[in-house]
N, C-alpha and C positions, 0 to 999 in steps of 0.2 A: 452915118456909118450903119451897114448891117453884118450883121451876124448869122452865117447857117452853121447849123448843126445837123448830124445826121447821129441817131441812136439804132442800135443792132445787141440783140441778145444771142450769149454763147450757146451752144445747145451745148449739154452736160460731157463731157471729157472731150473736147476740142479746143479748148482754155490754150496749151501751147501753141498747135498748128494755127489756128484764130491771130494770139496776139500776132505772130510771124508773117503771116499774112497783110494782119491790118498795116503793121510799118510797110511793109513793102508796094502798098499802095497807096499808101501817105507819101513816101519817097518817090514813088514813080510822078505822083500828079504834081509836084512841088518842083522836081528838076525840069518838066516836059512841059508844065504851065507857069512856071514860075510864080505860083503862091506861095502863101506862109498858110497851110493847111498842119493842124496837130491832131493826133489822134491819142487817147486817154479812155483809160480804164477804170470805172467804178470799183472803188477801194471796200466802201461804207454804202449803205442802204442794196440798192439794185445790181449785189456782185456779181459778173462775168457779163457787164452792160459793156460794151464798146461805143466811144462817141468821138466824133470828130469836128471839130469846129475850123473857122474858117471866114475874117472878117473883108468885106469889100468896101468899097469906098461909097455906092449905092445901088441899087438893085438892076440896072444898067450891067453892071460888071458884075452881078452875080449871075445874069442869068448869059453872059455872054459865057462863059466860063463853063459853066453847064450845057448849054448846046454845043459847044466845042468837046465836053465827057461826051455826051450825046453821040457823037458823029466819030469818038476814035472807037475802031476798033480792037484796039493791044487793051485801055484801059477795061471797055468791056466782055472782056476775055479774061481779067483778071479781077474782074468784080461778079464776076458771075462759077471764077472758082471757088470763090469765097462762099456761095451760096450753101454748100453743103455743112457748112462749120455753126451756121447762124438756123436759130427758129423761125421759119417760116412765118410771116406774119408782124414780126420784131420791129422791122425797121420801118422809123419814125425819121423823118426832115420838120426842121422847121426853122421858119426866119424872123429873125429878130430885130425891132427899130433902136438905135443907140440914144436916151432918152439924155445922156450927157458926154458928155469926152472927156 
């Protein structure tokens, strides 16, 4: 199994429209790809971090998934409204090996 995540920092009083945002593209990718993609907010340490995770069965199906984002256009129309909410520079992916189940 792996694990992606994708991390994005708030830019300072965008914290509402931000979180609104992020559900609505956690929702969108979830009904239209049928994953289990969550999105969560840093409580403690890195406040106003947005992070998304999202487990595949192996990197096969994560990267299929991703060229399928790649290639819609609605999703990238709404990940690039988001642009303006987030610090430039912020967002971090990274993929992870499941060392147990």
């Amino acid at each position: 199994m792996v694990r992606w995540t994708r991390s994005a920092r708030i830019k300072y009083g965008n914290y509402v429209q931000t979180v609104q945002w992020a559900k609505e593209i956690t929702e969108f990718v979830n009904k239209k790809y049928k994953i289990q993609l969550s999105v969560y907010m840093d409580s403690f340490g890195e406040y106003g971090t947005i992070r998304w995770f999202c487990d595949y069965t192996d990197l096969a199906a994560l990267e299929k998934v991703g060229s399928q984002l790649l290639a819609d256009k609605e999703y990238l129309q709404k990940v690039n409204k988001g642009a303006e909410f987030l610090i430039p520079g912020s967002v971090l992916d990274t993929v992870m090996r499941a060392l147990a189940v």
